[in-house]
MIDO-203974 format. One record per residue (C-alpha): residue in one letter; y negated, z, x. Coordinates in steps of 0.02 Angstrom, whole numbers, padded with zeros to 5 digits, always signed. Layout:
N
aYZX...
END
This chain:
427
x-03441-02161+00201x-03455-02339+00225x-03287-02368+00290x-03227-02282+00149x-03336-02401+00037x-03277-02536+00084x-03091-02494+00098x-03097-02432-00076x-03189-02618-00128x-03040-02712-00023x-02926-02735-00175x-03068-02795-00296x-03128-02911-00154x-02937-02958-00146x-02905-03012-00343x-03114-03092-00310x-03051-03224-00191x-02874-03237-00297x-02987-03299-00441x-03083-03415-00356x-02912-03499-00295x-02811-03515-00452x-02953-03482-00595x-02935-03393-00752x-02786-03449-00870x-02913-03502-01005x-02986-03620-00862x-02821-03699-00860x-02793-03704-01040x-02959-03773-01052x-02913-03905-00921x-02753-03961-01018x-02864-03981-01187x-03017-04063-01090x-03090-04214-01162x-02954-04196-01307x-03012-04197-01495x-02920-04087-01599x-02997-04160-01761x-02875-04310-01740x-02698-04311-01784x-02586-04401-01663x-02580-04575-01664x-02723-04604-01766x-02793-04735-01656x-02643-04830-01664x-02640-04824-01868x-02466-04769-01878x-02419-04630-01956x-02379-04459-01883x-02198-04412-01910x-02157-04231-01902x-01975-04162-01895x-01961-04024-01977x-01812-03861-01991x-01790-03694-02054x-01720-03546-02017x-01680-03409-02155x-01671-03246-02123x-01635-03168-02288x-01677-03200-02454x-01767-03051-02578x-01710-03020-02741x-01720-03151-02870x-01786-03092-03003x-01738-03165-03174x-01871-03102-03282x-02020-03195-03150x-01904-03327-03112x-01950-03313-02935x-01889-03259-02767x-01941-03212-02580x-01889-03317-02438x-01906-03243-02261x-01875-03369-02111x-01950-03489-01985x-02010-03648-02028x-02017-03755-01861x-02110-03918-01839x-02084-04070-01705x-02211-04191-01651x-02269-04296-01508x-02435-04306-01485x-02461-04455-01326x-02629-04398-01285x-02555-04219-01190x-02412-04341-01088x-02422-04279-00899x-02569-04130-00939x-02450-03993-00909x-02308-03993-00776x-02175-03884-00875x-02184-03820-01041x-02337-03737-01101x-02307-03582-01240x-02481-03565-01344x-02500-03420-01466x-02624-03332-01579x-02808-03436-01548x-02757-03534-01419x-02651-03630-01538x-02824-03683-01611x-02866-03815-01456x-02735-03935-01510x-02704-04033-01679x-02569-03948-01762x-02519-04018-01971x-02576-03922-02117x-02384-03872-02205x-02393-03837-02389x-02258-03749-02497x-02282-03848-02666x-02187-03719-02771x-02243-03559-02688x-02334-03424-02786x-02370-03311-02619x-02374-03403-02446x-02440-03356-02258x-02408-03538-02216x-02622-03518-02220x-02639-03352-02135x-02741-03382-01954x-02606-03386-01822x-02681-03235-01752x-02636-03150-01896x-02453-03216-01922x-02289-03243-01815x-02343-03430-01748x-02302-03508-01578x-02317-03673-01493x-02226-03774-01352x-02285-03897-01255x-02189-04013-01141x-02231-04133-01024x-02175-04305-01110x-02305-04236-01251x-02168-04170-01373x-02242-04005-01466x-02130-03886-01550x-02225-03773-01677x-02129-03625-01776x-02200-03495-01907x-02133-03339-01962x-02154-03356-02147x-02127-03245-02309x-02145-03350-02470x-02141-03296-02638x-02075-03459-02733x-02026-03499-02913x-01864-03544-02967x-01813-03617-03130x-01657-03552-03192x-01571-03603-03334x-01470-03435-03404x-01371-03502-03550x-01216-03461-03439x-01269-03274-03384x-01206-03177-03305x-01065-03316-03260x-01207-03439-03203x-01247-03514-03036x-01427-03557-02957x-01503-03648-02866x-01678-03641-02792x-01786-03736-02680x-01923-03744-02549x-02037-03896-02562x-02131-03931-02428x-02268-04063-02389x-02454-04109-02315x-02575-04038-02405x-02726-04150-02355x-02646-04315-02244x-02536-04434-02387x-02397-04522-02312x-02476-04672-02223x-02544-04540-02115x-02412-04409-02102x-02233-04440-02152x-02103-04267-02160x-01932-04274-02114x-01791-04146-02082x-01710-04129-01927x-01526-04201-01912x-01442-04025-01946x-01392-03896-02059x-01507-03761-02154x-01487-03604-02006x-01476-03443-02103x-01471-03259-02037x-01430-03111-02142x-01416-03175-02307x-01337-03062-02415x-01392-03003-02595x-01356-02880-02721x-01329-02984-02842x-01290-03150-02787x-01166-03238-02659x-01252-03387-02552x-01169-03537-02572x-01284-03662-02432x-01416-03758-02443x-01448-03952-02454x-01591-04038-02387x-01692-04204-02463x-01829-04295-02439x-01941-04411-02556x-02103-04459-02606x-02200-04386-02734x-02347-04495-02807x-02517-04394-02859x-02694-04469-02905x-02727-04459-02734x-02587-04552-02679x-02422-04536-02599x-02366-04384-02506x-02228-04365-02401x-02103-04206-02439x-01955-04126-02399x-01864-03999-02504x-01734-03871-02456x-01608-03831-02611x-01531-03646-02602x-01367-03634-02696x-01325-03461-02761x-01161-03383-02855x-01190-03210-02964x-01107-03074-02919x-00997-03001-03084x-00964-02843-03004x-01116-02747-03079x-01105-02836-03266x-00934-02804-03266x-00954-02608-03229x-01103-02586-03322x-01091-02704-03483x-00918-02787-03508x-00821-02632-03481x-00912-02518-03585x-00925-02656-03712x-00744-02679-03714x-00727-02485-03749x-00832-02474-03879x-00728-02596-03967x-00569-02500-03965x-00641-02365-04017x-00702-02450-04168x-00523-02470-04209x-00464-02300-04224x-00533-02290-04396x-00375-02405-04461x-00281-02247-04398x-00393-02121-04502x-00373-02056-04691x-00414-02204-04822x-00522-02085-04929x-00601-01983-04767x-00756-02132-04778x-00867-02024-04707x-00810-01997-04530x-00751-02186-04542x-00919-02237-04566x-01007-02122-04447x-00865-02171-04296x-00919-02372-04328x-01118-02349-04347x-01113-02264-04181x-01018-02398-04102x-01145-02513-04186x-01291-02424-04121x-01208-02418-03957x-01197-02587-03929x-01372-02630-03977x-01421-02514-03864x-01332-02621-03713x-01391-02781-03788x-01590-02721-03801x-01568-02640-03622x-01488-02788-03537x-01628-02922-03616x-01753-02788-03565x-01752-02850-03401x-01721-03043-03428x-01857-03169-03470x-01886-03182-03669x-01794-03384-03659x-01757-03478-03823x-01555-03483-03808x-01426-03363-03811x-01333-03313-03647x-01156-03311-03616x-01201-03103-03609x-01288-03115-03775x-01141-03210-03857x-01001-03080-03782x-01098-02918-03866x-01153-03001-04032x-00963-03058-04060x-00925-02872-04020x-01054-02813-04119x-00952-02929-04264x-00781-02835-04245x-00869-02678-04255x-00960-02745-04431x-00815-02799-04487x-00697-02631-04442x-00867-02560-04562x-00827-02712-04700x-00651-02660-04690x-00661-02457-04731x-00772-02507-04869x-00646-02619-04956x-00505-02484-04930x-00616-02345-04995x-00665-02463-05149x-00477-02481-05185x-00464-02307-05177x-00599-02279-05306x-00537-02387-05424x-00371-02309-05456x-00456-02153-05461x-00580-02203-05606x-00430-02310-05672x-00333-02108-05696x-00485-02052-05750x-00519-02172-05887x-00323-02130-05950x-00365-01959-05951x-00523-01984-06078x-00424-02081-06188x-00268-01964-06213x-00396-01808-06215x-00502-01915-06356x-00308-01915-06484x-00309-01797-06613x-00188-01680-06649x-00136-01557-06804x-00219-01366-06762x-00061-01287-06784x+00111-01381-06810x+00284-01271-06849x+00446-01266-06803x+00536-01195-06979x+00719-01130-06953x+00776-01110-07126x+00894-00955-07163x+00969-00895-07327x+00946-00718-07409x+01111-00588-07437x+01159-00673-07611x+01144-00848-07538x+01001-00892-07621x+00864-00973-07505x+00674-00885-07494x+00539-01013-07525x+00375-00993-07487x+00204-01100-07461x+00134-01141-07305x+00003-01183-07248x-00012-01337-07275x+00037-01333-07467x+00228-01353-07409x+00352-01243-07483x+00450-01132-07350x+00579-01012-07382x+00579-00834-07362x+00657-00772-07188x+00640-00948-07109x+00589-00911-06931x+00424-01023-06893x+00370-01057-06733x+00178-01132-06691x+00189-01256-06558x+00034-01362-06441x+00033-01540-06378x+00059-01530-06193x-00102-01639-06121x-00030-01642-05949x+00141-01716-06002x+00077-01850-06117x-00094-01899-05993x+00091-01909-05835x+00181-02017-05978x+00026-02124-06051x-00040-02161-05846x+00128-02205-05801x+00161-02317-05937x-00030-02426-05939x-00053-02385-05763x+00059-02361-05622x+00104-02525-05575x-00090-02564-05546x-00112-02396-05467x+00016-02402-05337x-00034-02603-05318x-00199-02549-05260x-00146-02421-05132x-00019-02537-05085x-00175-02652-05029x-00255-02531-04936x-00136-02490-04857x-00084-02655-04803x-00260-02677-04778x-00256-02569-04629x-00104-02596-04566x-00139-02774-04559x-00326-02728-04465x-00223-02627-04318x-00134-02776-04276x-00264-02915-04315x-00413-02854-04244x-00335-02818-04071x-00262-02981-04064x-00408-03067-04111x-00517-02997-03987x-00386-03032-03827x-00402-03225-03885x-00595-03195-03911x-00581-03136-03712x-00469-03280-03661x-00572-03405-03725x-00740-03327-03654x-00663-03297-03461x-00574-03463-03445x-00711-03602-03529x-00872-03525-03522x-00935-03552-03354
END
């Protein structure tokens, strides 16, 4: 039992004596750290400033949205330092993570235009890492997810390009105590592509911004974005352009059929308000028009003005028809004899000629063959009309008619140069 005891302890006596040689790894990350104060940046006893290099790494971008005029970042933002007071503490590089990142002085990174940020978070409860090599260089990076504003100027939608930026900066040291600069290289970028946008690369800058507190160093990373048309196109322009044409077919319908001419162009009217109300639905409510805006109101104008232009072939219509109408009245309104005759005189057997009154006091002779005759309405209203009025009347539908045939070729060509004119110079 004993022997068994104690070859059952061996192994724990084993790791026992193990410890005692080499110590627990917080031992020697307390050892590294001993007698250093992490409440002081580097080179503060030297009264220079601290100069931190900075870079980052995108690894895709989140949907910008227009109407919040913001967007989501997600990346790695990566700081260098040197910090003399670890030179020769550790004898090859030294990865800290989590709370041990707490024993050393690391800066306070702010994101000046961020609405969400985990630049904050406790690095135990965010992607965070630190390196540190012998000759006292530290190399800090953070996973980080911001949600920043972008200010977008839309006058040119959905032709438009963006651009949108990451500012960073100390929040609590001003710049004669830490100074931020960018790493000599490009803006590294992962998967970065959108629905709705094409990334065009990124520029990086650096100033100084001056606040009642004094200066602060910054840097600032500027995104450059191209919209995709591919959506608008299929969803807005196309449909838009349809709606158009079929405005037009009403030059092709019957001048006096108003009715269906009137209910083909409302519904092309309320059709395109619909797209114009939907589209702006999800845009912020801005002050100008858009390039978008401009493309379906001067749409919505050809539509009106196919509308204007039935009316004023249906008025012209009208007219001549109350012109023949008014004729009519005024050759019903003559007055004419009740009964007029037709007397075809003949002669009796001894030569002699029959008389006889008429009606009318008129003497007639006997035998004469009278005949009671009407004024034909029809006949004189044809002859009366076509002598005051047929030159006017077939002036007017000469009008209309050139009316429309002048609309099927106008309208058309008008809108191609409208087209021309908005794809080549808006931009």
């Amino acid at each position: 039992m004993i022997l068994h005891s104690r070859g059952a302890s061996y192994p724990i006596v084993v790791f026992y004596l193990v410890g005692l040689t080499y110590g627990h790894p917080g031992d020697d990350i307390r050892k590294v750290f001993k007698d250093y104060n992490k409440a002081l940046r580097p080179n503060f006893d030297d009264g220079v400033p601290t100069i931190i290099q900075s870079n980052i790494y995108i690894e895709s971008f989140g949907n910008i949205e227009e109407a919040n005029m913001e967007y989501k970042v997600y990346g790695y933002f990566r700081q260098r330092w040197n910090d003399s007071r670890l030179v020769g503490r550790v004898n090859q590089t030294l990865w800290l993570k989590g709370k041990d990142i707490d024993n050393i002085w690391i800066p306070d990174p702010y994101c000046y235009n961020a609405r969400e940020s985990n630049l904050k978070v406790p690095d135990e409860e965010k992607y965070s890492s630190v390196r540190i090599h012998n000759n006292g260089n530290i190399e800090m990076s953070i996973g980080v997810t911001l949600l920043a504003s972008c200010v977008m100027r839309l006058e040119n939608f959905p032709l438009d390009s963006q651009t949108c930026c990451l500012k960073f900066g100390s929040y609590a040291y001003p710049a004669d105590q830490i100074i931020y600069e960018w790493m000599p290289r490009d803006v590294s970028t992962g998967h970065v592509e959108m629905a709705q946008f094409e990334y065009k690369g990124a520029t990086l800058t650096s100033k100084m911004d001056t606040f009642s507190t004094g200066n602060y160093s910054t840097i600032t990373v500027t995104f450059s974005f191209q919209r995709r048309l591919g959506y608008f196109i299929i969803q807005i322009y196309l449909p838009d352009v349809f709606l158009v044409m079929l405005s037009w077919i009403v030059f092709w319908m019957e001048k006096s059929d108003i009715g269906n001419r009137m209910a083909l162009g409302i519904t092309t009217i309320l059709t395109i308000m619909f797209l114009l109300g939907s589209l702006n639905g999800n845009l912020p409510k801005v002050s100008y028009p858009k390039a978008l805006d401009w493309y379906l109101l001067v749409s919505f104008s050809f539509v009106f003005l196919s509308l204007i232009e039935c009316l004023v072939v249906y008025v012209l219509l009208k007219q001549r028809r109350k012109h023949d109408q008014v004729i009519a009245r005024e050759i019903n309104g003559i007055t004419f004899p009740l009964t007029t005759y037709k007397v075809m005189s003949f002669k009796t057997d001894d030569g002699a000629p029959v008389a006889d009154e008429t009606k009318n006091g008129s003497a007639i002779h006997q035998n004469d063959v009278c005949t009671e005759t009407q004024p034909d309405t029809e006949t004189m209203l044809d002859n009366r009309a076509g002598q005051k009025s047929k030159k006017k009347r077939r002036r007017m539908e000469k009008i209309a008619k050139l009316i429309d045939n002048f609309s099927r070729v106008l309208f058309p060509l008008a809108f191609i140069c409208f087209n021309i004119y908005y794809w080549k110079f808006i931009e």
